[in-house]
MIZAFI-567153 format. One line per 5 residues: their letters; for each residue x, y, z of N, C-alpha, C. Coordinates in Angstrom, 3 decimals, m for minus. Layout:
! residues N
A> X:Y:Z:X:Y:Z:X:Y:Z | ...
! end
This chain:
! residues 72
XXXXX> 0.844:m1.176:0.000:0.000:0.000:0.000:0.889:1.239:0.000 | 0.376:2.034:m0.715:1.042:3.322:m1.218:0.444:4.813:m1.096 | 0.638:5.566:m0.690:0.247:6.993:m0.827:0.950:7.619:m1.564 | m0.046:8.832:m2.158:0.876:9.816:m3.163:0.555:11.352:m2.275 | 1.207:12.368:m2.242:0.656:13.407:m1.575:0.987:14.479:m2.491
XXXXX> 0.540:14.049:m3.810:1.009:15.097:m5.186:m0.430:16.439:m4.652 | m1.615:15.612:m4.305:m2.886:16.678:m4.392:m1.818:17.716:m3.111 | m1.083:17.576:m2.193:m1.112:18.250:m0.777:0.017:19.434:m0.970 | 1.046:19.137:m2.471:1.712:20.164:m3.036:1.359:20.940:m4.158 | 0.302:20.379:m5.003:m0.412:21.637:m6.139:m1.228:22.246:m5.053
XXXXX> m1.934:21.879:m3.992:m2.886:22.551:m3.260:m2.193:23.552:m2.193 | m0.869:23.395:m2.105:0.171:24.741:m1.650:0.406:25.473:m2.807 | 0.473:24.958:m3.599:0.929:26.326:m4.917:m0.198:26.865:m5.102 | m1.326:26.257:m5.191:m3.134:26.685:m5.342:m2.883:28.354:m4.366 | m2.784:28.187:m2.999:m2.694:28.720:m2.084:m1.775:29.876:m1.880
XXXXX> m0.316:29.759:m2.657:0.572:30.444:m2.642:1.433:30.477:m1.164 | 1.584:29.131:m0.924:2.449:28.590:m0.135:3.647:27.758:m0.249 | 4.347:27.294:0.584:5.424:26.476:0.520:5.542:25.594:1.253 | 6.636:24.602:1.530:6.569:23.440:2.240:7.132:24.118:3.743 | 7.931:25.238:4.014:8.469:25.626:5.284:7.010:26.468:5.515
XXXXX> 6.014:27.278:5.034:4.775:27.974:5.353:4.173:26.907:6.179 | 3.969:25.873:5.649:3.069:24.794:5.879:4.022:23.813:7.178 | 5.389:23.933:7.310:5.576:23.409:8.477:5.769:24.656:9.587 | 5.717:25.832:9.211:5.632:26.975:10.600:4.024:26.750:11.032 | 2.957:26.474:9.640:1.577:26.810:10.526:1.585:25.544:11.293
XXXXX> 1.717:24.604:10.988:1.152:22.994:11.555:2.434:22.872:12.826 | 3.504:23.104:12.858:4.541:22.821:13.540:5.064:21.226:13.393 | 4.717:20.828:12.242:5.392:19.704:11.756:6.393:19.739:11.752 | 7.156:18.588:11.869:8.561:18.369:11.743:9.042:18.263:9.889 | 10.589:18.993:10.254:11.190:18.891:8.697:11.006:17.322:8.183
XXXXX> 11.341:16.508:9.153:11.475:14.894:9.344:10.532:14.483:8.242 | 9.215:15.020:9.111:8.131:14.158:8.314:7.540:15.319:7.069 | 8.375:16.388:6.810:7.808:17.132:4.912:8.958:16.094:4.825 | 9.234:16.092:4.827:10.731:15.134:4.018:9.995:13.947:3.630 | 9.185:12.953:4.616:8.641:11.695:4.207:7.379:11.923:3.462
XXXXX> 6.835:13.028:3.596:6.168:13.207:2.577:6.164:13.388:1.118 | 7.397:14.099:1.056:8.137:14.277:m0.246:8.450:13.052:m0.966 | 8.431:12.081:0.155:8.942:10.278:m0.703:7.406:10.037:m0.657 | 6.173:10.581:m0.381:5.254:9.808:m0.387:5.126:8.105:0.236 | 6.187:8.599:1.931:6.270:7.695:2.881:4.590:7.888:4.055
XXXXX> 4.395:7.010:4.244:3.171:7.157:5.598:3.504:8.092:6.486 | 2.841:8.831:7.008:2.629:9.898:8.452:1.967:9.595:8.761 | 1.530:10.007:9.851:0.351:9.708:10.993:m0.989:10.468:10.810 | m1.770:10.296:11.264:m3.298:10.745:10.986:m3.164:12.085:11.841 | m1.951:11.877:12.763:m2.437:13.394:13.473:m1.652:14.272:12.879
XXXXX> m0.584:14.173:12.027:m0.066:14.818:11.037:m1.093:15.323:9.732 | m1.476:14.446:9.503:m2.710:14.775:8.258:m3.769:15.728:8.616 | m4.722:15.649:10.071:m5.597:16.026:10.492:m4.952:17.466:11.033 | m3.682:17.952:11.295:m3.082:19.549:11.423:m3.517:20.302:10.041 | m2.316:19.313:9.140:m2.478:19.697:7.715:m3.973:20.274:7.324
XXXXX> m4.896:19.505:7.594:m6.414:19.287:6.528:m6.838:20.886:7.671 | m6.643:21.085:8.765:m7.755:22.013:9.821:m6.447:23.106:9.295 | m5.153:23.674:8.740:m4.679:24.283:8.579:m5.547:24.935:7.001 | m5.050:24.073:6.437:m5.504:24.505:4.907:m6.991:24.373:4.358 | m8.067:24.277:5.711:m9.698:23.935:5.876:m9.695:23.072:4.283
XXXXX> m9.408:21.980:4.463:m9.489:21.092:3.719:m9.619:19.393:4.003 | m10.059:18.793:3.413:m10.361:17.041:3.649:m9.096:16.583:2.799 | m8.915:15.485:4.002:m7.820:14.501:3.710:m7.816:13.971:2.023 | m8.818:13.719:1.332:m8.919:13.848:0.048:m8.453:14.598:m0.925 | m8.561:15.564:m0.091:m7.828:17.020:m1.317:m5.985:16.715:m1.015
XXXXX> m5.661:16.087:0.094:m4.077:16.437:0.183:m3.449:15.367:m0.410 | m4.135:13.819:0.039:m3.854:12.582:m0.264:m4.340:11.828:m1.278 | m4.074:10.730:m1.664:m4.800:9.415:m1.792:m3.629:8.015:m1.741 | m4.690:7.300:m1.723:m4.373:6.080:m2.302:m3.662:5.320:m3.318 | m2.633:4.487:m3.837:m2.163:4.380:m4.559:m1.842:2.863:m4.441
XXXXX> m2.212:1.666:m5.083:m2.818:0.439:m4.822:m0.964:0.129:m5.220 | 0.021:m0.841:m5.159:1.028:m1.549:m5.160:0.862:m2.247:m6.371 | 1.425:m2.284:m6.803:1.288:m3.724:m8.601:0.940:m5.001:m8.091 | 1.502:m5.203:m7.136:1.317:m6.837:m6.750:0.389:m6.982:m6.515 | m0.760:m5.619:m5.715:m1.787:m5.767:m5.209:m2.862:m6.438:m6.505
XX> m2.780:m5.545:m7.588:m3.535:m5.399:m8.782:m3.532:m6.999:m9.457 | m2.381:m7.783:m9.263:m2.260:m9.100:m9.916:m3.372:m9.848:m9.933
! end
């Protein structure tokens, strides 16, 4: 299982933001924009800062992204 968090960086440029804007409002760690940037897992309470920062649903930042093997 895979995440992509492509929607959670056009929706900062949408905004006219950046990835350090978005870790001063949330107080996220560099750590985890970094694992986001690999489209590695974070935590829901990471997501749920994000979504009440940018009044947006986890939908607009994330999704899903099924594995090949899964699809076999």
């Amino acid at each position: 299982m895979a995440v992509c968090y492509k929607k959670l960086w056009k929706l900062l440029i949408d905004k006219n933001l950046n990835k350090s804007d978005l870790r001063a409002r949330t107080g996220i760690s560099t750590t985890t924009i970094a694992k986001m940037g690999k489209d590695e897992n974070v935590s829901m309470d990471v997501i749920s800062k994000i979504c009440a920062t940018l009044s947006c649903d986890v939908g607009d930042i994330m999704e899903y992204v099924p594995d090949k093997a899964e699809n076999s």
